[in-house]
N, C-alpha and C positions, 0 to 999 in steps of 0.2 A: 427443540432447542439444543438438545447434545451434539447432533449433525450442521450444527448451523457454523458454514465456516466461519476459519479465526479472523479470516480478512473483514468478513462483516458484524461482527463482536466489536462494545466498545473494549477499549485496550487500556488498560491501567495498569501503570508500574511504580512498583512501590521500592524507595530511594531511600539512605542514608547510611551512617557510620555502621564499620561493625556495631554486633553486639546492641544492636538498637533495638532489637526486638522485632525488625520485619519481617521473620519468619514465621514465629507467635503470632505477629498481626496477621496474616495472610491466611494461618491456621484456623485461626479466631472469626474472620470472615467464612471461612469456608465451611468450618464445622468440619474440617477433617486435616487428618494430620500429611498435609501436603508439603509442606518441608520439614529439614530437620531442626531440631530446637535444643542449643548447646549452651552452656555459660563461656564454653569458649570463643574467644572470636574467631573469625574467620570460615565458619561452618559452612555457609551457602559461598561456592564456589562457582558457580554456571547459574544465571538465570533458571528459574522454574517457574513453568507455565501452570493455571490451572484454572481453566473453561466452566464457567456453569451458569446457573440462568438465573439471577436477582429481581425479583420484581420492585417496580414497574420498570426498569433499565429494561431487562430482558435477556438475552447471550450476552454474559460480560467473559474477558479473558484477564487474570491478573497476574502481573509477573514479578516473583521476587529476584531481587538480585543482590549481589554478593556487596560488602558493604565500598564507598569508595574510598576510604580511608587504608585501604591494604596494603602492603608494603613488599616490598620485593619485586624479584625479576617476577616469579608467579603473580603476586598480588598485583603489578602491574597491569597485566592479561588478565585477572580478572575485572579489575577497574573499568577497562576498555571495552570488557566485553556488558558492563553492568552501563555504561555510561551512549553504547549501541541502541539498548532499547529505546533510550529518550527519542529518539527516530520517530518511533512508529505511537508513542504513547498520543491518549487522548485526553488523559490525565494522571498527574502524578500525585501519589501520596509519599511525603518527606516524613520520617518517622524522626523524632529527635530522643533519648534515652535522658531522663533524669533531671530535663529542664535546660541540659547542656546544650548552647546555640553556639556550634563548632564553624571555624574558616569554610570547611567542608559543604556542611548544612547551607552558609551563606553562597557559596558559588553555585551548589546546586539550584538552590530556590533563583540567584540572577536567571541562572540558564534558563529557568525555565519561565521564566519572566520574558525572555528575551526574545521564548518560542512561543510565546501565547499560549502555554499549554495550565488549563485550568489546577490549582496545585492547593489541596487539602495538606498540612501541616498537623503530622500525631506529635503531641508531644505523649511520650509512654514513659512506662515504668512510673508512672507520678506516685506509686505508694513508696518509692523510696525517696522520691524530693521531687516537689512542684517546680513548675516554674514560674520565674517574677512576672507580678501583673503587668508590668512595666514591658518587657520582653513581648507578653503576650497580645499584648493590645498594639506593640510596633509590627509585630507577625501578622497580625490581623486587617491593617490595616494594605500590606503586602499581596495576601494570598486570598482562592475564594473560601477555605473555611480554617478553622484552627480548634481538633478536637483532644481533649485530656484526656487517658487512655490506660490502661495495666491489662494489657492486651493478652497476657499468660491466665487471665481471670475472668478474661470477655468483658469488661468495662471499657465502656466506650464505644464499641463495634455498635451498637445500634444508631448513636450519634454517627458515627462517622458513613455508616449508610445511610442516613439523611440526607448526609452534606453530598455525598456521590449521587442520589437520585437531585441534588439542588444545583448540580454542576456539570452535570452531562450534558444535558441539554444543547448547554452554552458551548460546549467541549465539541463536538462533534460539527465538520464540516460541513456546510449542506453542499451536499456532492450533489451535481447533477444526473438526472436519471439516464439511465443505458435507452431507455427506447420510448417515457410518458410520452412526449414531446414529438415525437417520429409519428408512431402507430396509434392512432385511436380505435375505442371499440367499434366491432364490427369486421376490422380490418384484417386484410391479410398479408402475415411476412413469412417470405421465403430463407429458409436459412439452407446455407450449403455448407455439408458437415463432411471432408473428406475420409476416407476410410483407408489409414496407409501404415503403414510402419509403427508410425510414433501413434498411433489412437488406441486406447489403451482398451485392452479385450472384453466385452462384453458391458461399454458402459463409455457416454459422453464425458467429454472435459467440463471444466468447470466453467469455463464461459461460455458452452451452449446450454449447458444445464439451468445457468441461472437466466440466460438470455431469455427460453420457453418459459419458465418460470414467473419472468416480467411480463412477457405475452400473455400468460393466463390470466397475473393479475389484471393484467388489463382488458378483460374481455376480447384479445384480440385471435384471430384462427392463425395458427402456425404451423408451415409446411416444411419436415426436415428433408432434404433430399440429398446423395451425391453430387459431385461438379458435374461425373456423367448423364445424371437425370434429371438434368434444370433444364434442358432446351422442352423436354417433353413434355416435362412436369407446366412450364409454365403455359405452352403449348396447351393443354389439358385445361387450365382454368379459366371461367366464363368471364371473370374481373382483373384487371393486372394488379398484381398486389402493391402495396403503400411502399415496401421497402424490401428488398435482399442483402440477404447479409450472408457476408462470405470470411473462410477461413481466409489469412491472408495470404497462405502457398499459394493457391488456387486462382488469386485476382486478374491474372489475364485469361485465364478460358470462361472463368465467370463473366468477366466483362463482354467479352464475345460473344455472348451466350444468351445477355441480358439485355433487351430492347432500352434503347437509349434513352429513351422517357420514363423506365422506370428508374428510382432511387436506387442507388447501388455502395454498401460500404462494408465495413468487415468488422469481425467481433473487436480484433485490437484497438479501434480507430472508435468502436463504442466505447472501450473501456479506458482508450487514455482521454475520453472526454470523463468520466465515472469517476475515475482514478487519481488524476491526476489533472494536468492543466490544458487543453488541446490546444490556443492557441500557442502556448510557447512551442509544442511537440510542432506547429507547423511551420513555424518558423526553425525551427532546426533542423526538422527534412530539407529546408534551403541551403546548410551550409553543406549537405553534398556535395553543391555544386563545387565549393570552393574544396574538397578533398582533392590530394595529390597521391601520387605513388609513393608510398613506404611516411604515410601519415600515419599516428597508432589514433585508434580506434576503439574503445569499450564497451562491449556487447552485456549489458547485464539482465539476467534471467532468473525471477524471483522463486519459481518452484524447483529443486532440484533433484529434475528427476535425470534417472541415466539417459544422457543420451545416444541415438541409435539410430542405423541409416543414415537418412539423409537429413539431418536434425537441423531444425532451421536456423537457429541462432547459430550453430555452428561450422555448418555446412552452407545451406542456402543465402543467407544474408550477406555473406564474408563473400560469399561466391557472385551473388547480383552488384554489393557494392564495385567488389572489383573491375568488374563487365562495364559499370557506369561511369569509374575512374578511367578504367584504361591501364592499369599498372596495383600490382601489388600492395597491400594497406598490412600494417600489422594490427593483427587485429588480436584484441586477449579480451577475456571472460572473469566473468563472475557471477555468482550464483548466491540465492538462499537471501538470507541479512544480510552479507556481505555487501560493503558499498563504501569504494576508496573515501578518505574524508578530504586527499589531494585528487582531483579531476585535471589538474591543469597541465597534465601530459598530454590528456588525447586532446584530438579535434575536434571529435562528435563523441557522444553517449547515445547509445541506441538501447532502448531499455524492452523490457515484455511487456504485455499487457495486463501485467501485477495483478490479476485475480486471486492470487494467493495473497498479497496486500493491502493493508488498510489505505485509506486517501492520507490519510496522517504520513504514513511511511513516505509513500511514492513523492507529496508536496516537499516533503523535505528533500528528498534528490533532487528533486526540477530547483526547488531554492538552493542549494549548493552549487549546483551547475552554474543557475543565473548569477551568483554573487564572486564564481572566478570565471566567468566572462566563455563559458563551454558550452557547445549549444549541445540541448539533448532531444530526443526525439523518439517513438517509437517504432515496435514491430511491424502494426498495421504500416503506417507514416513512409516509415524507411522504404520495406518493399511497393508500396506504392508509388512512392515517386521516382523512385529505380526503376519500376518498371513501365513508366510514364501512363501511368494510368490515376495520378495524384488529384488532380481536378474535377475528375468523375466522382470520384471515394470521398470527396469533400463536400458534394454539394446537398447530400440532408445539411448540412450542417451551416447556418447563411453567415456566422460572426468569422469560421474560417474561412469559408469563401472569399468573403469579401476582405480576408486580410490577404487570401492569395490573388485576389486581382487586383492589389493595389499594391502589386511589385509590379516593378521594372520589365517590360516586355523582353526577354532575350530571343 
C-alpha cells in the first residue's frame, strides 16, 4: 500500500476557514502529527499531502490546505493554491469551527455541489459551541454526511471514517479498464518499450509498469520487447498475439513492423481511455486539422520530470505538429498541477497520458476545455494522427472507431 501510486489512491481534501482545525483533523485521522497545529491562523500555507492505507477504502491520500478565508497578496496565493486541489479531489471534507456557517463554508460546499464531488461536513471544536439543530439538519440535507467533532481530542474521527468508507464508493469514477476488455486470459500482448534518453535507468515508466501488472492480473502472457526486436520477436511466436502496445515515439516503425491484422495501440491512447474521456481526446485530434501557422498551442505534461534530449512533449510533438501544419505554432507548456483555469487562448490542448493523475483530475481539464469551446486531446492521439497512423491505433477500441468514421471523408 505505501508504494501504491498517488494517481490510484482515493484523493480527499480537506477545506475551510482558517483556524478551523483541519490540520488537527488530518492529525487526528492520521495518528500522527502531519501538519502543523497553531492557535494562530494562517499556519498551513501550501497544501500537505499525506498517503496511507485505511481500511476497507485501502491507499487513501489526504490533503490539507491552507484555510480560504486568507487575506492578502500572499493569502491570495494561498487561496488559489488551496482552491487547485478541488481538481483532483474525490471527496471533500468542509471542516466548520464552533458551529460558525461562514459565506466561505457556503460557496465552498456550492462548488462542490456543483462538481458532484461527495462532501462530508466536520462541524469541530463543538466543546466550545455546538451547532443549531436547525443548521444542522439544512447541512444534512445538502451533503452526504455531517459529523460533530473536537478533533484536537480525536472525537469524532471514528464517525467521520464511517462516513468516508459510506461515500467512496459513490465518489469514485468507474474508470474504464486499461486492457479487461482487450486481452482475455490465456492471451498474448506485446508491449514495445523504447530504450532511449528519456527511459529512466534501471527501471520501467509507470504506464508499462502498471500496464504488465493489468496483464498478470488478468492471467494474460506479456512480451516486453524493444521497437528493434518486434519484427523477430513476433516472428518467433506460434499464435499472433491479441494486442501490441506501443510507446507513442515509436508508432510508425511499430506499425510497419506489426502485421496488419493484429490490433495495434499505444500506452497513451490506453490511458486517455483510463484516464480521462477518449471520445472527446478523438475528437480533438480533428481539430489539427483546422491548426494554422502561428496558432498557440498548450502542451501540458502531468509528471514533472527534467526534460532531456529529445523530449517528446517538448521536442517531438511541437516538431510533428508543425510538419502536419506546414508553418510554425506557438507552442507553451505546462507541467505538475498546473492547469490554466482560462484555456480560451489556444486552439488545442494536447495533454500526457496522466498516469501520475487521478481520473478525477484529468475529467476536470477535458470538462473545462468542453465548457470554453477548446478541443483537447492527447499524447498517444496527437502523434498519431500527425503521423497518419490514427485509424489503425483506434481500432481495439469500436465506440471510437465508429466516431471516426462517421466524419466527413476529406
Amino acid at each position: 500500500m505505501i508504494t501504491t501510486p498517488k494517481s490510484l489512491r482515493l484523493q480527499v481534501g480537506i477545506f475551510g476557514t482558517r483556524n478551523a482545525g483541519k490540520s488537527s483533523l488530518i492529525n487526528a485521522i492520521s495518528r500522527q502529527r502531519v501538519s502543523i497545529v497553531s492557535p494562530h491562523s494562517g499556519t498551513t500555507t501550501d497544501p500537505v499531502e499525506k498517503s496511507m492505507e485505511m481500511l476497507p477504502l485501502g491507499p487513501v491520500v489526504f490533503i490539507d490546505t491552507a484555510g480560504v478565508d486568507d487575506e492578502g497578496d500572499l493569502g491570495e496565493s494561498r487561496v488559489r493554491a488551496s482552491r487547485a486541489v478541488i481538481d483532483r479531489c474525490d471527496v471533500a471534507i468542509l471542516v466548520v469551527a464552533q458551529g460558525r456557517w461562514t459565506p466561505f463554508d457556503e460557496e465552498l460546499c456550492g462548488e462542490f455541489a456543483a462538481r458532484s464531488i461527495p462532501t462530508i461536513v466536520v462541524f469541530n471544536k463543538s466543546d466550545l459551541a455546538k451547532p443549531e439543530a436547525d443548521l444542522v439538519d439544512r447541512i444534512k440535507a445538502r451533503v452526504a454526511a455531517v459529523v460533530i467533532a473536537v478533533a484536537s481530542e480525536g472525537r469524532g474521527v471514528s464517525e467521520l471514517r464511517e462516513a468516508l468508507v459510506a461515500v467512496a464508493p459513490e465518489s469514485l469514477v468507474a474508470a474504464p479498464p486499461l486492457l479487461a476488455d482487450l486481452v482475455m486470459p490465456g492471451d498474448l500482448a506485446v508491449l514495445v518499450v523504447p530504450i532511449d534518453m528519456e527511459a529512466p535507468k534501471g527501471r520501467l515508466i509507470l504506464p508499462q509498469v502498471q500496464t504488465i501488472r493489468e496483464l498478470l492480473d488478468l492471467d494474460a502472457y506479456c512480451m516486453v520487447v524493444k521497437e528493434r526486436e518486434l519484427r523477430a520477436a513476433l516472428a518467433r511466436t506460434t499464435h499472433p498475439p491479441a494486442l501490441v502496445i506501443t510507446d507513442s515515439q515509436a508508432f510508425l516503425r511499430v506499425g510497419a513492423d506489426t502485421p496488419d491484422d493484429i490490433p495495434l495501440t499505444s500506452f497513451s491512447i490506453l490511458f486517455a481511455r483510463a484516464k480521462g474521456d477518449l471520445l472527446t481526446f478523438v475528437e480533438g485530434a480533428a481539430a489539427i486539422d483546422q491548426l494554422r501557422a502561428g496558432d498557440r498551442v498548450l502542451i501540458s505534461e502531468a509528471c514533472s520530470h527534467h526534460p532531456v534530449g529529445d523530449d517528446i512533449g517538448r521536442v517531438k510533438i511541437p516538431r510533428w505538429l508543425t510538419q502536419y501544419v506546414g508553418g510554425k505554432l506557438e507552442i507553451e507548456h505546462v507541467q505538475g498541477q498546473v492547469f490554466p483555469t482560462d484555456v480560451t487562448p489556444y486552439r488545442l490542448v494536447v495533454h500526457c497520458g496522466a498516469c501520475t493523475l487521478n481520473r478525477r483530475a484529468v475529467l476536470t481539464r477535458v470538462a473545462r476545455c468542453r465548457e470554453q469551446g477548446v478541443p483537447i486531446t492527447n499524447y498517444g492521439m496527437c502523434i498519431a494522427y500527425s503521423l497518419g497512423i490514427f485509424a489503425r491505433a483506434l481500432r481495439p477500441f469500436p465506440a471510437a472507431r465508429a466516431l471516426l468514421d462517421s466524419w466527413p471523408k476529406r
